[in-house]
C-alpha positions in Angstrom: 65.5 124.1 114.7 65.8 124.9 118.2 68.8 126.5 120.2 70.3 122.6 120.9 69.9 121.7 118.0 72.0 124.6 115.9 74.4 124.6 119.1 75.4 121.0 118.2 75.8 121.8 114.5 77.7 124.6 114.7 79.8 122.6 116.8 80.3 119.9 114.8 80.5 121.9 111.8 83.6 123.4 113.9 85.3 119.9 114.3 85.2 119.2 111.3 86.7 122.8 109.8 89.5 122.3 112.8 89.9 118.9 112.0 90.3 119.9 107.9 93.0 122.3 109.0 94.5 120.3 110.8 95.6 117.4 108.3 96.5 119.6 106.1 100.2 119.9 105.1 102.4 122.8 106.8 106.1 123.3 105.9 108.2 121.9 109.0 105.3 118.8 109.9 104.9 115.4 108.4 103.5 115.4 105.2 99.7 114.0 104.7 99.7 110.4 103.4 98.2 109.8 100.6 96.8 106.7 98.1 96.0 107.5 94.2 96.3 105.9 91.1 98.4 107.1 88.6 97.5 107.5 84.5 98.9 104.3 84.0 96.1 103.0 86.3 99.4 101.9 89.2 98.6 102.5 92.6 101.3 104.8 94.3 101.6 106.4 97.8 103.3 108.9 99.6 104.9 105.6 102.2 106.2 104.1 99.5 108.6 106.0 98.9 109.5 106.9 102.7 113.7 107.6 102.4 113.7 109.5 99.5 112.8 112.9 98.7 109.1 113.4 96.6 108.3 116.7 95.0 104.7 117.0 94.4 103.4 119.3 91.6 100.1 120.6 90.9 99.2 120.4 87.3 96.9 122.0 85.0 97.3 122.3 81.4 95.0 124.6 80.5 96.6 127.1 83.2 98.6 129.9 81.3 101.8 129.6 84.7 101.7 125.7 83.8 102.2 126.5 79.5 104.7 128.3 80.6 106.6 125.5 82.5 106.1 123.2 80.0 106.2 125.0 76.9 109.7 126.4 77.7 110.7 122.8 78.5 111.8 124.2 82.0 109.5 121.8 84.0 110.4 118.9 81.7 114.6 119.9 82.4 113.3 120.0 86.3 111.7 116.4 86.7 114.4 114.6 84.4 117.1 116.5 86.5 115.9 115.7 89.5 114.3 111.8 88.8 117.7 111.4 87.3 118.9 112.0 90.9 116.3 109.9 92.8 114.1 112.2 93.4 110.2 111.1 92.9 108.1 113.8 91.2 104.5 113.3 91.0 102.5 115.5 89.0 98.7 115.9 90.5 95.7 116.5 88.8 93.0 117.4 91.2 90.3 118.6 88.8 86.9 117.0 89.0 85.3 115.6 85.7 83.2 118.6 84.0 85.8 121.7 85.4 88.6 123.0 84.3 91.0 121.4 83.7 89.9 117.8 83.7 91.7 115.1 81.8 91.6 111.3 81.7 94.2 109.0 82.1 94.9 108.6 78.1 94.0 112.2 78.0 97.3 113.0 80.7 99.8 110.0 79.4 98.7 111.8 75.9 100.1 115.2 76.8 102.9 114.0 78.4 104.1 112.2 75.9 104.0 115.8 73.6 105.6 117.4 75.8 108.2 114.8 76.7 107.3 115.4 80.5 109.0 112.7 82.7 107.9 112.7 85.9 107.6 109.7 88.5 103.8 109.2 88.1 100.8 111.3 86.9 98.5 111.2 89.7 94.8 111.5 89.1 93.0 112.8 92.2 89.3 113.6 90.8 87.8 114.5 94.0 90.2 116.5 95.1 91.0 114.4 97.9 94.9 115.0 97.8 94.7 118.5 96.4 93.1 119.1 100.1 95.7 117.7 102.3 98.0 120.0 100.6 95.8 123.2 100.3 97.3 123.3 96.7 95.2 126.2 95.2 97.1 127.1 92.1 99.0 125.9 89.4 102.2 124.7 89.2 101.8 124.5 93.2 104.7 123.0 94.5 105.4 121.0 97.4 108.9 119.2 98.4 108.9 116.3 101.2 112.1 115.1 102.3 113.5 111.3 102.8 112.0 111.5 106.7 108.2 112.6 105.5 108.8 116.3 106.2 106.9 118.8 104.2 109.9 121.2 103.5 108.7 123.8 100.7 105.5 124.6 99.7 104.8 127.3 97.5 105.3 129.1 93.3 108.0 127.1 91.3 109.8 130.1 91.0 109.4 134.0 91.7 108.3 135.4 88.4 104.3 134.5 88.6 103.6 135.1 84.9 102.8 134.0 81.8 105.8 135.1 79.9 108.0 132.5 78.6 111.3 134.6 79.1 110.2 135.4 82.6 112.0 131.6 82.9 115.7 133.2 82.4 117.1 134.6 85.9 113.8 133.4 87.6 115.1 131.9 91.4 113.7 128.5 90.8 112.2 127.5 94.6 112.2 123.5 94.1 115.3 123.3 92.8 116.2 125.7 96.1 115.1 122.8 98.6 
């Protein structure tokens, strides 16, 4: 490869880092449209539902923080309470077939019915294309847009990062913060 050659690449390889961080979300800007299809195999977007306020939660159920949430029935009391008041709560799967954490559509609308989770919409993003625009990392990962597209938290759902169901009780809860 001559000096031209890897001089372009790394370049481009730079655009394309600097373009990455750049569309993804940061509290204060515009949240990242987005396009996915739910577990009930509905198309829903991020625009569509432009003048309302969408909380976006990263979901996992093989992750001991997201048992937690849902075994306690805290996440459950969180999306009713707040879908209840408008609110549109997505849970997001972003785990690719074969990893970790991987379900299918009658696999997710399974578990949620279990659990009597009532969020918005499940959204399946296999190839982690939404998981990207939000940098979302861990689970539950929460993210809260506001009714003009604003990205306003993103972060824990709450400030005790265990396992431990009692940990819920006296835990400052950060979505229901924003």
């Amino acid at each position: 490869m001559t000096f031209l050659s890897r001089a372009v690449s790394a370049l481009l390889l730079f655009g394309l880092a600097t373009a990455t961080a750049a569309a993804q979300a940061r509290v204060g800007d515009t949240a990242p449209s987005f396009t996915a299809t739910d577990s009930h195999g509905k198309q829903q977007s991020l625009d569509q539902y432009h003048g309302k306020y969408v909380v976006l939660e990263w979901h996992n159920q093989g992750c001991p923080y997201t048992r937690k949430h849902y075994a306690s029935g805290n996440m459950q009391s969180l999306q009713k309470e707040w879908t209840g008041k408008g609110v549109v709560w997505f849970t997001v799967i972003s785990s690719a077939p074969g990893e970790q954490g991987y379900v299918t559509a009658d696999q997710e609308n399974a578990y949620m019915l279990k659990v009597n989770a009532s969020p918005t919409a499940a959204l399946l993003d296999p190839t982690g294309k939404i998981g990207h625009l939000y940098n979302a990392k861990t689970t539950p990962d929460m993210y809260v847009i506001d009714p003009g597209g604003k990205l306003i938290y993103s972060g824990a759902i709450d400030n005790r990062a265990t396992p431990d169901l009692d940990d819920i009780k006296g835990a400052d809860n950060y979505v229901s913060d924003h």
